[in-house]
C-alpha positions as CSV (number, residue, x, y, z in Angstrom):
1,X,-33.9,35.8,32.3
2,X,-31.6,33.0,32.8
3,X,-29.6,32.4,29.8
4,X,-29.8,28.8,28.8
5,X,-26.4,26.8,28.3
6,X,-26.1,24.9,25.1
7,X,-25.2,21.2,25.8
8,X,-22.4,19.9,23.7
9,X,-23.0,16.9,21.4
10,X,-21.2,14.1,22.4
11,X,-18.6,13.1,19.6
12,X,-16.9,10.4,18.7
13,X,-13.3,12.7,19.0
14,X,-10.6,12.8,22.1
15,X,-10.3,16.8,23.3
16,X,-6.6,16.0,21.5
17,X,-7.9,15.1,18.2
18,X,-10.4,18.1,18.4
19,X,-7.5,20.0,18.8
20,X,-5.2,18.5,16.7
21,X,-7.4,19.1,13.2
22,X,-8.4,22.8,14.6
23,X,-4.7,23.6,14.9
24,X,-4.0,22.4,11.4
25,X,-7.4,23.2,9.1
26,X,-8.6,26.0,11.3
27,X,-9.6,28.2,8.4
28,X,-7.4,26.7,5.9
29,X,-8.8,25.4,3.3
30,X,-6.2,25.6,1.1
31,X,-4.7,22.5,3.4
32,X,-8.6,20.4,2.4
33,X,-8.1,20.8,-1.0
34,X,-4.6,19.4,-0.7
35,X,-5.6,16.6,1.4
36,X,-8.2,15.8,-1.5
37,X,-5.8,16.1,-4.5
38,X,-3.7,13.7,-1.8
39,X,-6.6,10.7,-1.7
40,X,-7.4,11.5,-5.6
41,X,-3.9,11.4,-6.7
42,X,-4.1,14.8,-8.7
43,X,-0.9,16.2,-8.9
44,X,0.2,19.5,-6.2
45,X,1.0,23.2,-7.0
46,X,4.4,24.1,-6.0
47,X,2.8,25.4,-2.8
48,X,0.6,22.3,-2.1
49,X,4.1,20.0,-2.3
50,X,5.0,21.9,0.6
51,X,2.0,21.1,2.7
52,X,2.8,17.5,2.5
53,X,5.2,17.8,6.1
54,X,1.9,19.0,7.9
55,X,0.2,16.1,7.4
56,X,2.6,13.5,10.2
57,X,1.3,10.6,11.4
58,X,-0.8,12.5,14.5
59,X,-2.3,14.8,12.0
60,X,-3.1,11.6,9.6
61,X,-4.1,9.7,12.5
62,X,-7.4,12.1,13.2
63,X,-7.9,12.3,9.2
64,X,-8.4,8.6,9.5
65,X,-10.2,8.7,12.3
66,X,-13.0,11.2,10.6
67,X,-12.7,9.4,7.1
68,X,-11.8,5.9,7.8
69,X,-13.6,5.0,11.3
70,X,-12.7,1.9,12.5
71,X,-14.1,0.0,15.8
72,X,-11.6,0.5,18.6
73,X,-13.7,-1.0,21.5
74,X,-13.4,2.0,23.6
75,X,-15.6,4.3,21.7
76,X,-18.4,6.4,24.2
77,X,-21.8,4.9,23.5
78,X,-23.8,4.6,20.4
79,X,-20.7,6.2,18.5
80,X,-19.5,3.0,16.8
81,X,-18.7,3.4,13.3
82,X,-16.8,1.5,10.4
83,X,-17.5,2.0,7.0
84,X,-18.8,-1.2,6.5
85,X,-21.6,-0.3,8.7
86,X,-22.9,2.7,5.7
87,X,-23.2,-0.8,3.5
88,X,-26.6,-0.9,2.5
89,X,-27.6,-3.7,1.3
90,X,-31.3,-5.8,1.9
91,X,-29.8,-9.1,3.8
92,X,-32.7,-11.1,1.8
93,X,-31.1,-9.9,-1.6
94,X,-27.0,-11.4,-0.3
95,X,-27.3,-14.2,-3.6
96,X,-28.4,-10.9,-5.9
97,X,-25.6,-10.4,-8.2
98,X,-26.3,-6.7,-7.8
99,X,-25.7,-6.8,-4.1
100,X,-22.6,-8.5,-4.7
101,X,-21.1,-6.1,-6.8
102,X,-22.3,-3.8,-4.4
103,X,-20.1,-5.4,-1.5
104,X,-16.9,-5.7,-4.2
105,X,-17.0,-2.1,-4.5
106,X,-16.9,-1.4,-1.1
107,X,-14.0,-3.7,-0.4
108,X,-12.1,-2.0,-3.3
109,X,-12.9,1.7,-1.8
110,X,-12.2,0.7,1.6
111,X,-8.9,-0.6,0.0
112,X,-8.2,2.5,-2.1
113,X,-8.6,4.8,0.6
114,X,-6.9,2.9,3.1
115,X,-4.0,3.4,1.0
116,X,-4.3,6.6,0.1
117,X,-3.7,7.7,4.0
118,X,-0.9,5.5,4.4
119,X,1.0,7.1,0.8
120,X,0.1,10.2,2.7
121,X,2.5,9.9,6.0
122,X,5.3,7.5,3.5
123,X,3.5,4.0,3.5
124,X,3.7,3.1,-0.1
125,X,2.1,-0.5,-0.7
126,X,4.0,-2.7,-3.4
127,X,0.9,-2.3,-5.5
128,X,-0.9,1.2,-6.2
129,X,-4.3,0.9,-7.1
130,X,-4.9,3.6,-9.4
131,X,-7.6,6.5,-9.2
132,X,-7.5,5.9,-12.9
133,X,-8.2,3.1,-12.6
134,X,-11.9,3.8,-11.9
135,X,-12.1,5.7,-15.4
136,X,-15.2,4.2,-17.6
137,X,-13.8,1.9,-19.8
138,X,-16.1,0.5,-22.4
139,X,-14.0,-3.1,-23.2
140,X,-14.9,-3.6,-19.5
141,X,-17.7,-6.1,-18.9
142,X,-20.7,-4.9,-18.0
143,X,-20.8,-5.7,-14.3
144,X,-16.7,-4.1,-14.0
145,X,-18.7,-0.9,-15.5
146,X,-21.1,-1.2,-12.8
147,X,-18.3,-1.9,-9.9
148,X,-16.0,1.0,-11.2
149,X,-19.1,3.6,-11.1
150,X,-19.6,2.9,-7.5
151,X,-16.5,3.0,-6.1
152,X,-16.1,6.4,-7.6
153,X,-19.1,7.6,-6.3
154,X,-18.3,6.7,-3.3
155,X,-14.8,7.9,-3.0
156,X,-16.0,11.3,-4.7
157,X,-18.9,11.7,-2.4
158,X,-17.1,10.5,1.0
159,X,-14.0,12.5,0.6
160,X,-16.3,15.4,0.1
161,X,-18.2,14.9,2.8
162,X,-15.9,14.3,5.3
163,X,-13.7,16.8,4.0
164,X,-16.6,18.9,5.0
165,X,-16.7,17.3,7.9
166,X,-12.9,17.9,9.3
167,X,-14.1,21.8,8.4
168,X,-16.5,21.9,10.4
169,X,-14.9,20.2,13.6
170,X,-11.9,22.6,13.1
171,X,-13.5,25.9,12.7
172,X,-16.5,25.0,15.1
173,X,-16.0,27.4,18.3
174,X,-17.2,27.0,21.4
175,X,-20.8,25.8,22.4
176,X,-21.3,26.3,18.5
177,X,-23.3,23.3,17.2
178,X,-22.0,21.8,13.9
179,X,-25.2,23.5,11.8
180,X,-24.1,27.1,13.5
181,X,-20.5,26.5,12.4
182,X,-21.4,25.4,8.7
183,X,-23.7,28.4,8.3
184,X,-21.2,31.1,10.1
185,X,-18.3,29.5,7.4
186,X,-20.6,29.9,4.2
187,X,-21.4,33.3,5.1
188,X,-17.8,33.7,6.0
189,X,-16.6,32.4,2.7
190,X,-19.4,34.6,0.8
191,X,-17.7,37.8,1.9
């Protein structure tokens, strides 16, 4: 019997960049949950601090490529991305208040987490905007209640995910598809 050769996914990542983030968070998750302290500006252990010279520009350069896709114009085929392409929003709702609040959100993540990358490798803008700043605050109008809810979510739940994400591209080996890696780590981290 001929054994049958898996066929790699295409992906939207150079063979450098693969390398790149398996070199630095190649079962080392202690350098993830660094990176997210980093983007939700929780404070670092002694230890974490010390982390901070991994993450140069090349390293942060394939973060941001993974958590802030942008369109360069030379991406491979159908793997054009920006994150306001995950907008969802029905076009025939655009004068809905809702919607609108929707698309303010996602400006003000986009913005947040824009700049959290840049603090990262020494690129502190003039004006912080706060992680606190997202906090529930109930003198806040009802539709900066609404806004601030979202763009926590969203921040909470993309840094997560692509958190997960960077794991899985930099522990995947081989012909190992991305579902084969995430189930070899979580029996890996079980042990």
């Amino acid at each position: 019997m001929v054994e049958e050769k898996k066929q790699k996914m295409p992906t939207r990542y150079s063979e450098e960049e693969l390398s790149l983030l398996k070199n630095t968070f190649a079962k080392k998750d202690e350098l993830l949950i660094a990176l997210r302290k980093m983007l939700l500006q929780i404070d670092l252990t002694e230890k974490e601090e010390k982390f901070k010279e991994i993450f140069n520009e090349q390293v942060v350069k394939a973060i941001r490529k993974v958590m802030f896709p942008s369109i360069e114009g030379d991406e491979k085929l159908y793997m054009v991305i920006d994150l306001w392409s995950k907008t969802v929003i029905n076009i025939d709702e655009l004068e809905n208040r809702k919607s609108i609040i929707s698309i303010d959100a996602r400006a003000r993540f986009l913005e947040y987490l824009d700049q959290q990358l840049n603090i990262i490798v020494g690129y502190i803008p003039a004006n912080i905007i706060s992680f606190e700043s997202f906090d529930y605050n109930k003198e806040d109008e009802d539709e900066e209640k609404q806004k601030k809810l979202i763009i926590r979510q969203l921040l909470l739940t993309h840094i997560e995910n692509h958190l997960m994400q960077i794991r899985i591209l930099a522990n995947q080996d081989g012909d190992e598809t991305p579902e084969e890696t995430l189930k070899r780590l979580n029996l890996d981290s079980s042990k």
